[in-house]
N, C-alpha and C positions, 0 to 999 in steps of 0.2 A: 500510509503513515502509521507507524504502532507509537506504544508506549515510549516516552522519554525515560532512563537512566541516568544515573548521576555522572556517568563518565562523561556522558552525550551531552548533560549541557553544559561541558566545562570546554563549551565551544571558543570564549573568548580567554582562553586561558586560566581559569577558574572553576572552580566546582557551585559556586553560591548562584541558586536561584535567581532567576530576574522576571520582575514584573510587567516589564516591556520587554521589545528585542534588542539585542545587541552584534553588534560587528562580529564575525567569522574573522578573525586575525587573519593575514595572508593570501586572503583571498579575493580573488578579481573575475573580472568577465565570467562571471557563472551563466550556465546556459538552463541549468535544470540542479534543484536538490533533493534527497532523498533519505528518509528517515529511516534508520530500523530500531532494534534495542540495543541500545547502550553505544551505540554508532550509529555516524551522520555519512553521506557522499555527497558532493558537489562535481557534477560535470562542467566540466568549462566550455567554451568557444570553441578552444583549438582540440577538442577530442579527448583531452587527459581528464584523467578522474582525481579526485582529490578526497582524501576520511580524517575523520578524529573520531577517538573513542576508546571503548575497548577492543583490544585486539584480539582477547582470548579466541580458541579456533582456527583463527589464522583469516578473521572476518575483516579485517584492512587489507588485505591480499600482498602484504610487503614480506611476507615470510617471519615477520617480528610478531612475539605474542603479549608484549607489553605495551599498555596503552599509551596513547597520545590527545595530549588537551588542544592539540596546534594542529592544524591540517596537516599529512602529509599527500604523497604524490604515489599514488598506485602501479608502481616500477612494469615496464614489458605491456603495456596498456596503451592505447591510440586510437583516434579514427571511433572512437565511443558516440555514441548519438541518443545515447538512452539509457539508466540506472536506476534498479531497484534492490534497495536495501530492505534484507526480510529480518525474523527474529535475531538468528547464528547465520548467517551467510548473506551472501551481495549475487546480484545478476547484471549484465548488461548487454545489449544488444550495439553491434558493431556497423560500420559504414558497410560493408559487406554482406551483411540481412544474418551473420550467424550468432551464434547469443555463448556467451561465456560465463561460469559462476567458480566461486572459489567460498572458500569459510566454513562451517561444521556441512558433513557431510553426510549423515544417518537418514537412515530412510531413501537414499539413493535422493536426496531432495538439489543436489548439483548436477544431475543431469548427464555423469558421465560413462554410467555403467556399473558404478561403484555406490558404495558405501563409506567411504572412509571421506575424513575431514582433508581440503585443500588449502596450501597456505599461500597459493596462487592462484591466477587464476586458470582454469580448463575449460574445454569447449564443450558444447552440448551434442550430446550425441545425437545425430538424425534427423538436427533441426535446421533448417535451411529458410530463406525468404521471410526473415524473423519481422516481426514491424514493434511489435510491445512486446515486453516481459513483465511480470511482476513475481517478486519473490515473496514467501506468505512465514507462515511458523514454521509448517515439517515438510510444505511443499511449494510448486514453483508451475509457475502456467506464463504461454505467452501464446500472441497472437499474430498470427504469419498476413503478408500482405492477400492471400488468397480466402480471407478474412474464416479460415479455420482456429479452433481454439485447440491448445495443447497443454499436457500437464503431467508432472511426474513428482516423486517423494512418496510422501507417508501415507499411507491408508488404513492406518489403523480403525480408524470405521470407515466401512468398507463404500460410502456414498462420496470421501472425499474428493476424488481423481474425477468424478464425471463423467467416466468411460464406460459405467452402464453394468461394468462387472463388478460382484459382490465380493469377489475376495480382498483381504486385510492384508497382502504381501505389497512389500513398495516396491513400486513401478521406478526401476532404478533410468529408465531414460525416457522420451516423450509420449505418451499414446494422447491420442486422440477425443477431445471431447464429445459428448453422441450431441448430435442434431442441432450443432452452432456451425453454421457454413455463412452467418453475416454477419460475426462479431466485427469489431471496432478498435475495444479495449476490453479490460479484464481484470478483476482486479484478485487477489489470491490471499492477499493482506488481513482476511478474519481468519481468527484461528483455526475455525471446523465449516465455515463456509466460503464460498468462491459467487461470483456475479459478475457477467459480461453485459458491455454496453452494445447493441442493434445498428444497424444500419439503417433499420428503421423499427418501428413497433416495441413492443416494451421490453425491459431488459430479463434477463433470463439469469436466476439462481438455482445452487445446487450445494448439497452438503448438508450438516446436523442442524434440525429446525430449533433449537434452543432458543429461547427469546425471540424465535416469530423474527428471525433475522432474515428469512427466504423471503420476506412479503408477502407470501401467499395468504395469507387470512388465516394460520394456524399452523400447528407448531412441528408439524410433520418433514420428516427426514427426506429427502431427494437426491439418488444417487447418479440423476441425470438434470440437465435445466429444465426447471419450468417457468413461466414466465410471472413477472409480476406484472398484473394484467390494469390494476389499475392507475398506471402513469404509462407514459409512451413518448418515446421518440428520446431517451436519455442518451444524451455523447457522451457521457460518461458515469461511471457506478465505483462508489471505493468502501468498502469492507471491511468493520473494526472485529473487535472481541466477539461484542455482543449485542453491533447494533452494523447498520449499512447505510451510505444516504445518496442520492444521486440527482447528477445535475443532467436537466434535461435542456431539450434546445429552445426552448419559448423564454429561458434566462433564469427559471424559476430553481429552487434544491428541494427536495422532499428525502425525506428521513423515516427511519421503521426500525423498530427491534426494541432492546432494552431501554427504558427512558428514563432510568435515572442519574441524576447528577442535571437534567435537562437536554440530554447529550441531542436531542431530537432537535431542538429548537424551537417545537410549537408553544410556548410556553406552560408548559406541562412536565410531571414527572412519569408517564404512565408507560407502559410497556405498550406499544404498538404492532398488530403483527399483517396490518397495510401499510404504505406510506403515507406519512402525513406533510403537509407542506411548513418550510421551515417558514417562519414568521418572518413578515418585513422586507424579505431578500426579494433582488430582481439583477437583472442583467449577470447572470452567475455563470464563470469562467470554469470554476472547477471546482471540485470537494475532496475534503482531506478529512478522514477519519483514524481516530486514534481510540486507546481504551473506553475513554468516559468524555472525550470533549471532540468536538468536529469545527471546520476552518470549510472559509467557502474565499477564493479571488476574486474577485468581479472584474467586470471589463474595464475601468476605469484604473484597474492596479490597485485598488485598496482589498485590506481583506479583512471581513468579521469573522468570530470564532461565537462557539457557546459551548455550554456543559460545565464539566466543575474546572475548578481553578483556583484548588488550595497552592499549587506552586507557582501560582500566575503565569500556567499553560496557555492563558486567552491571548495573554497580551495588552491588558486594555489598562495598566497600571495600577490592579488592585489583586485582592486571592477572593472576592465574590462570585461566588456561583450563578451561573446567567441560564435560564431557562429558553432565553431569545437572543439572535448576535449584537452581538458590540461589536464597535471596530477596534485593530488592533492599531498600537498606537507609535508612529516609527517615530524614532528620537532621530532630531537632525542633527547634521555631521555641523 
């Protein structure tokens, strides 16, 4: 999940801020949503993808490049089972195991050989037995059922891609991550870092160590994964700016990187560059991290959020900044 736009949350028809959540007009049986900048996706049930927002780039994938406050319906799309909306561009992996991307296309970050922006969607080249994708800022990684990682786009520093090689030219279609053959998931969603969840043992980051966002205990750069040694067993890992937080299997979330705003959740503002465990949480489904605040589901279906929350990003019907979660607070129909 990245940063919200102002397009993006004119989700119920409107541009104006809300402090709680409110109804997606037109929308039903959602199966799965997905956030990027300035644009939202909603998969459904029956396969079709649904957006609002802005369209610049051609990131709604309708061929239209003016936005929309209302859902629409992602035209020539079907049989979808999974959607990740990145910075300029959207990804999704199909019933089929192959993965498609459409929306700004520089740095070869759509995966088809090219460079240039799509205003539909195309397939990826050379990816086949796809299980996850995640779409990030300049680049785009997914994880095939033979629990290999993969990755392509930008590499303007040269540790992005995780392929071990130093050069800064973008990898316009998939190569290979070095020495993940048990990923899970993956998440591609921080801007200069990437982090895979294990099959078993702890999860493995790679990319620019800024704000101690690897978890490795220090701020050093990593142009292959290395493991964050001190949590284990995480099903999953998601990847902000300048922070990362992951839920592991015992129900617990733990958090590292940049900590202000609270975005960590230990009640603290500090810069972290281990995990630290988010405060209070237990039975945790999964984690969603954005610029400065992070959301966790639990198994019960409710979901707290923390970090800052001048636009009442938390949800908990105020603009207070929470160091520790709150629940989010759904208004009933």
């Amino acid at each position: 999940m990245l940063g919200l736009g102002p397009e993006q949350r004119s989700r119920d028809d409107n541009t104006n801020d809300s402090v709680k959540p409110v109804t997606v007009s037109n929308l039903a049986n959602v199966r799965q949503i997905s956030v990027g900048t300035e644009h939202s996706y909603a998969l459904l049930f029956d396969g079709m993808v649904k957006c609002w927002g802005n369209r610049a780039d051609g990131r709604l994938g309708d061929a239209i490049t003016t936005g929309s406050s209302l859902p629409v319906t992602v035209p020539d799309l079907t049989d979808v089972v999974q959607v990740s909306a990145g910075l300029r561009h959207t990804c999704v992996v199909l019933g089929n195991k192959t993965a498609q991307c459409w929306g700004f296309g520089e740095d070869g970050r759509l995966g088809d050989g090219y460079a240039f922006s799509r205003l539909s969607p195309v397939t990826v080249q050379g990816l086949a037995n796809v299980r996850q994708i995640t779409a990030g800022s300049s680049r785009t990684c997914a994880v095939l059922h033979d629990n290999t990682a993969w990755c392509w786009g930008g590499a303007s520093y040269s540790v992005l891609i995780g392929d071990g090689d130093s050069s800064t030219q973008p990898r316009l279609t998939p190569t290979q991550v070095v020495g993940l053959t048990t990923a899970v998931q993956i998440s591609a969603t921080g801007q200069l870092h990437s982090c895979a969840a294990l099959s078993s043992g702890p999860p493995k980051c790679w990319g620019v160590g800024i704000y101690r966002v690897l978890g490795t205990g220090n701020a050093n750069h990593s142009g292959i994964p290395i493991a964050v040694t001190t949590i284990a067993n995480a099903k999953q890992v998601e990847t902000a700016a300048s922070h990362t937080c992951a839920a592991l299997n015992d129900g617990t979330a733990w958090c590292w990187g940049h900590g202000d705003d609270g975005r960590l959740g230990d009640g603290e503002k500090l810069e972290r560059s281990s995990p630290v465990k988010v405060s209070g949480l237990s039975n945790v489904e999964h984690v969603a991290t954005t610029g400065a605040h992070s959301c966790a589901l639990l198994t019960d279906g409710s979901v707290k959020c923390w970090g800052k929350n001048n636009r009442g990003q938390l949800g908990d019907g105020s603009k207070i900044e929470h160091t520790t979660p709150v629940t989010v607070v759904f208004q009933t129909m």
